[in-house]
N, CA, C and O atoms as a DFTB+ gen file, in Angstrom:
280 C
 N C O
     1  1     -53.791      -5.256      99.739
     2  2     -52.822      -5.192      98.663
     3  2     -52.191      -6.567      98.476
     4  3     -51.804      -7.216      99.448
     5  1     -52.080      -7.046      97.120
     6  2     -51.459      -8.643      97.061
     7  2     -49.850      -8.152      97.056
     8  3     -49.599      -6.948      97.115
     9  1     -49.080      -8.867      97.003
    10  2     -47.681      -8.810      97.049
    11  2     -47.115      -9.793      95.613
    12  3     -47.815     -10.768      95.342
    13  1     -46.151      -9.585      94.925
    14  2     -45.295     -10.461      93.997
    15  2     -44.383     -11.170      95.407
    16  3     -44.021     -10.687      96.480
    17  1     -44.231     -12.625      94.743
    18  2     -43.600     -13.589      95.833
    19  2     -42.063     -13.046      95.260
    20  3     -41.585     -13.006      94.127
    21  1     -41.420     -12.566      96.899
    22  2     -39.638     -12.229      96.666
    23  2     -39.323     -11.631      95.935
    24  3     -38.418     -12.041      95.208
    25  1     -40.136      -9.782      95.632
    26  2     -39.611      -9.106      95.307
    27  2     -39.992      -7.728      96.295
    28  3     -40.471      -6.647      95.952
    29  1     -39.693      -8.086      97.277
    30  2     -39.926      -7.094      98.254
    31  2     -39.295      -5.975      98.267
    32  3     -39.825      -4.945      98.682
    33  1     -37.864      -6.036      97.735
    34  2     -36.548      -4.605      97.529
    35  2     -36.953      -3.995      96.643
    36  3     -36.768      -2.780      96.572
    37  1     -37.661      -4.732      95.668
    38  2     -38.413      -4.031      94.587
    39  2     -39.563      -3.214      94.608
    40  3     -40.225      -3.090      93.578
    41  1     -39.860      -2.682      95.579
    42  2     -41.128      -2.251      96.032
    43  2     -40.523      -0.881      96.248
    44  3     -39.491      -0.609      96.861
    45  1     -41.624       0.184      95.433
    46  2     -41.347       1.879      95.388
    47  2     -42.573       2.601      95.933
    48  3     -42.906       3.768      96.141
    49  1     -42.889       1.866      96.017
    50  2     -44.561       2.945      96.612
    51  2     -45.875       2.056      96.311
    52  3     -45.811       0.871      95.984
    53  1     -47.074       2.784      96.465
    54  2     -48.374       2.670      96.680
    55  2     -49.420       3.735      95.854
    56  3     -49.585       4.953      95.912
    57  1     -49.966       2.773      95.153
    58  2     -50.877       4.014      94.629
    59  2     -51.922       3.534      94.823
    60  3     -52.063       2.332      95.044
    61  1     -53.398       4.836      94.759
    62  2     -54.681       4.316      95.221
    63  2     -55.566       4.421      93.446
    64  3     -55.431       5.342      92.642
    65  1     -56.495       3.068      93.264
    66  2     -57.820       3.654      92.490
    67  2     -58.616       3.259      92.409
    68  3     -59.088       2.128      92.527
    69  1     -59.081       4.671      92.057
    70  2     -60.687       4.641      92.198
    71  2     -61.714       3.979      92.425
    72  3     -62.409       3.535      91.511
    73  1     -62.039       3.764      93.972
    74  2     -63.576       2.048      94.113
    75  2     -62.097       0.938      93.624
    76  3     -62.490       0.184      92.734
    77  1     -61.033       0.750      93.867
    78  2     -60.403      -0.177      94.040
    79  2     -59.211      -0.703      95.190
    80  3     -58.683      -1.810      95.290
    81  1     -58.944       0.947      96.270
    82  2     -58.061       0.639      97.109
    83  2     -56.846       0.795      96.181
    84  3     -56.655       1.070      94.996
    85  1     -55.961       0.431      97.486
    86  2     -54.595       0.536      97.175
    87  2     -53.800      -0.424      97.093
    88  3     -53.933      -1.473      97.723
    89  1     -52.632      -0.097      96.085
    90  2     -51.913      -0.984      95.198
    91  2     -50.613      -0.942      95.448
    92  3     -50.103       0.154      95.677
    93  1     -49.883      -2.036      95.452
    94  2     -47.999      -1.640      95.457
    95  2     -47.797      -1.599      93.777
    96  3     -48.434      -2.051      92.825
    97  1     -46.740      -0.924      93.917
    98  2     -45.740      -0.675      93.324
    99  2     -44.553      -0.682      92.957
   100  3     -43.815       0.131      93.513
   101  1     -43.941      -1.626      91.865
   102  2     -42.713      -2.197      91.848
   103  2     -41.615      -1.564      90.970
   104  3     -42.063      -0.885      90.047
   105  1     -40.619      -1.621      91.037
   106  2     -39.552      -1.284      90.230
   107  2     -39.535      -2.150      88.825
   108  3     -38.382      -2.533      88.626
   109  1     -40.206      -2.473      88.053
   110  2     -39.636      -3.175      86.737
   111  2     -38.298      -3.684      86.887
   112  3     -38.087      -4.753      87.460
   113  1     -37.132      -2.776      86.267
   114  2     -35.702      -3.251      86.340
   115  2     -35.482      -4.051      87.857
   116  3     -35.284      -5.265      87.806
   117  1     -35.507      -3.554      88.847
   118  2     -35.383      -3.987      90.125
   119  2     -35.784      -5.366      90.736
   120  3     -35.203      -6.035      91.592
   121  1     -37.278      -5.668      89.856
   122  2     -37.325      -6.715      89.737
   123  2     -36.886      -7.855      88.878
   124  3     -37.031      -9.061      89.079
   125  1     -36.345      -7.260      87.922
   126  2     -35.246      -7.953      86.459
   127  2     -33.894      -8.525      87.555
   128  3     -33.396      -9.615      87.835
   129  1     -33.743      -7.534      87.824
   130  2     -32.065      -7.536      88.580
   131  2     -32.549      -8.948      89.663
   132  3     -32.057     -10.050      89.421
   133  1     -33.438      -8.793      90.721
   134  2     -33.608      -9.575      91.388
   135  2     -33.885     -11.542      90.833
   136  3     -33.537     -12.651      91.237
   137  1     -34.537     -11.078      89.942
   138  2     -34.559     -12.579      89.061
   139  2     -33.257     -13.236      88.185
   140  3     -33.022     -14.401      87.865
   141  1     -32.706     -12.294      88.003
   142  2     -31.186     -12.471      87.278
   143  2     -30.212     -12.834      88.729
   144  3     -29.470     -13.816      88.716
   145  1     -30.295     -12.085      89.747
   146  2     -29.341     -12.580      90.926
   147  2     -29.635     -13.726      91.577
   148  3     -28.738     -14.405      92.076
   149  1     -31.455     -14.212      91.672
   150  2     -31.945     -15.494      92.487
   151  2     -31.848     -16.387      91.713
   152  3     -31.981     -17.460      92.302
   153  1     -31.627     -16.532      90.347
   154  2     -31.791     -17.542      89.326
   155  2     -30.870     -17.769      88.432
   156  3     -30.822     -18.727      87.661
   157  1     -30.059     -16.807      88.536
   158  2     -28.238     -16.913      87.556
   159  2     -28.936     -16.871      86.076
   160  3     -28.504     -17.537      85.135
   161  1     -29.969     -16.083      85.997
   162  2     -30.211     -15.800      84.488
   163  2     -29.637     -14.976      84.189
   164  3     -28.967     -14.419      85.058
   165  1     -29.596     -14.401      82.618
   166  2     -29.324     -13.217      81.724
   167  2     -30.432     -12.226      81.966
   168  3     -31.486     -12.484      82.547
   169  1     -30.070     -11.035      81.445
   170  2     -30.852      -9.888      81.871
   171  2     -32.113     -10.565      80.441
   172  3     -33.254     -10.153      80.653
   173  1     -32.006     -11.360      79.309
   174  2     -33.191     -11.450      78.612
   175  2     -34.123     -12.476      79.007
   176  3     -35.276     -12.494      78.576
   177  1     -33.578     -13.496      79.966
   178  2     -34.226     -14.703      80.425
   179  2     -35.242     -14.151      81.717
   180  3     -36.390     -14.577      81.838
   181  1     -34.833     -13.467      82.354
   182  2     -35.362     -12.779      83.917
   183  2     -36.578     -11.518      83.250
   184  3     -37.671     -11.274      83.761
   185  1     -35.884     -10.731      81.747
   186  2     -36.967      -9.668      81.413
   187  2     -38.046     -10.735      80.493
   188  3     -39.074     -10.163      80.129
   189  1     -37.970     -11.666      80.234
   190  2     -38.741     -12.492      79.558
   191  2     -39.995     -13.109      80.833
   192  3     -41.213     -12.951      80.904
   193  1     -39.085     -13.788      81.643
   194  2     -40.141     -14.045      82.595
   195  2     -40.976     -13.209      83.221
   196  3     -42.171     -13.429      83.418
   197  1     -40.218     -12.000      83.626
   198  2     -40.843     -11.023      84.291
   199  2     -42.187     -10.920      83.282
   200  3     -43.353     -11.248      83.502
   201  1     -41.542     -10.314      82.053
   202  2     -42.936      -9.887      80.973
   203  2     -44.442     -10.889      80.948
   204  3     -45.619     -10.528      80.968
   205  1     -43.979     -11.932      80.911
   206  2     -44.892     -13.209      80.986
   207  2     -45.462     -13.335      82.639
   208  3     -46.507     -12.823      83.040
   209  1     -44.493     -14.151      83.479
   210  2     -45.198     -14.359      84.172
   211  2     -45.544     -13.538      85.615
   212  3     -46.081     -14.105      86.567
   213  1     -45.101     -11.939      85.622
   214  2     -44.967     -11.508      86.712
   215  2     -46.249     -10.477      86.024
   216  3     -47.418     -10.775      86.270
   217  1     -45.900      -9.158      85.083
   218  2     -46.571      -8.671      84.583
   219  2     -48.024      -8.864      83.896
   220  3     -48.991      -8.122      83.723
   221  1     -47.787      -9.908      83.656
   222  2     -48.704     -10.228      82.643
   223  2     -49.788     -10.957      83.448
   224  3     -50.871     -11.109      82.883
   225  1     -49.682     -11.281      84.307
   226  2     -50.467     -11.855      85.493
   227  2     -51.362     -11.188      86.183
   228  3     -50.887     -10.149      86.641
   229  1     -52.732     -11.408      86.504
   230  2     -53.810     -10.777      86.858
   231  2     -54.267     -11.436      88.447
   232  3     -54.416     -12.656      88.508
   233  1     -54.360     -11.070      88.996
   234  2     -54.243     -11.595      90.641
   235  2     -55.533     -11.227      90.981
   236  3     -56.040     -11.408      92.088
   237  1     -56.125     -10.645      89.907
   238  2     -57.661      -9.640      91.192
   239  2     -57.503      -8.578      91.082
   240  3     -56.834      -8.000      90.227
   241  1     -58.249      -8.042      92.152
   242  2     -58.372      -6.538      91.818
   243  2     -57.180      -5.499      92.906
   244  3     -57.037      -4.287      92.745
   245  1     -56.396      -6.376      94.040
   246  2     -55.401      -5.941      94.502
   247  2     -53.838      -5.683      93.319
   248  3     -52.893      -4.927      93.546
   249  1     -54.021      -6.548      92.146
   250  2     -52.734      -6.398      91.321
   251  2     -51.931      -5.352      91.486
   252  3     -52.353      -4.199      91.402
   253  1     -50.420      -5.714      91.791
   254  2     -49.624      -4.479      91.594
   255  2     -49.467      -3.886      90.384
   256  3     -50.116      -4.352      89.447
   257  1     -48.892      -3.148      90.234
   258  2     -48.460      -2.829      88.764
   259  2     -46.706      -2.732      88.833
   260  3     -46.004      -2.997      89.809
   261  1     -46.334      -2.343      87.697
   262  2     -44.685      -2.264      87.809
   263  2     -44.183      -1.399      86.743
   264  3     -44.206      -1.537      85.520
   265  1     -43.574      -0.172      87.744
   266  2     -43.301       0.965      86.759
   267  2     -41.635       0.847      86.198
   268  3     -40.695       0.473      86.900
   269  1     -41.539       1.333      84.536
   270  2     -40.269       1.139      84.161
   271  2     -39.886       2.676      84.544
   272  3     -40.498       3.611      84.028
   273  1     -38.606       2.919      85.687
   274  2     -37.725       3.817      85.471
   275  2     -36.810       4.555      85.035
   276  3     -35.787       4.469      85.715
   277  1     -36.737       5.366      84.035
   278  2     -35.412       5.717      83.743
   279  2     -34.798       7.160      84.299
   280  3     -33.635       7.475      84.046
């Protein structure tokens, strides 16, 4: 499983698929919050990056994914 760098609190679980193994699972917001507290951004500067460079990012075939909660 790959990991996102320093968002470890953000982490909700594990899911498995199919002929690919298993995957973490992140909090979306959780990881917003965490980029807004390590970086003194706004909640649109931290959901901007997140969208771009956390999400949007392809690592292989370990990629987490990141679920929005409400």
């Amino acid at each position: 499983m790959k990991k996102a760098d320093g968002l470890d609190e953000a982490i909700i679980g594990t899911a498995t698929r199919p002929d690919l193994g298993e995957i973490l699972i992140y909090d979306y917001y959780k990881c917003v919050d965490i980029f807004m507290d390590n970086n003194n951004w706004t909640e649109e500067e931290a959901i901007e990056w997140m969208d771009y460079n956390v999400v949007g990012a392809y690592v292989g075939e370990g990629t987490p994914i990141f679920a929005i909660i409400e």
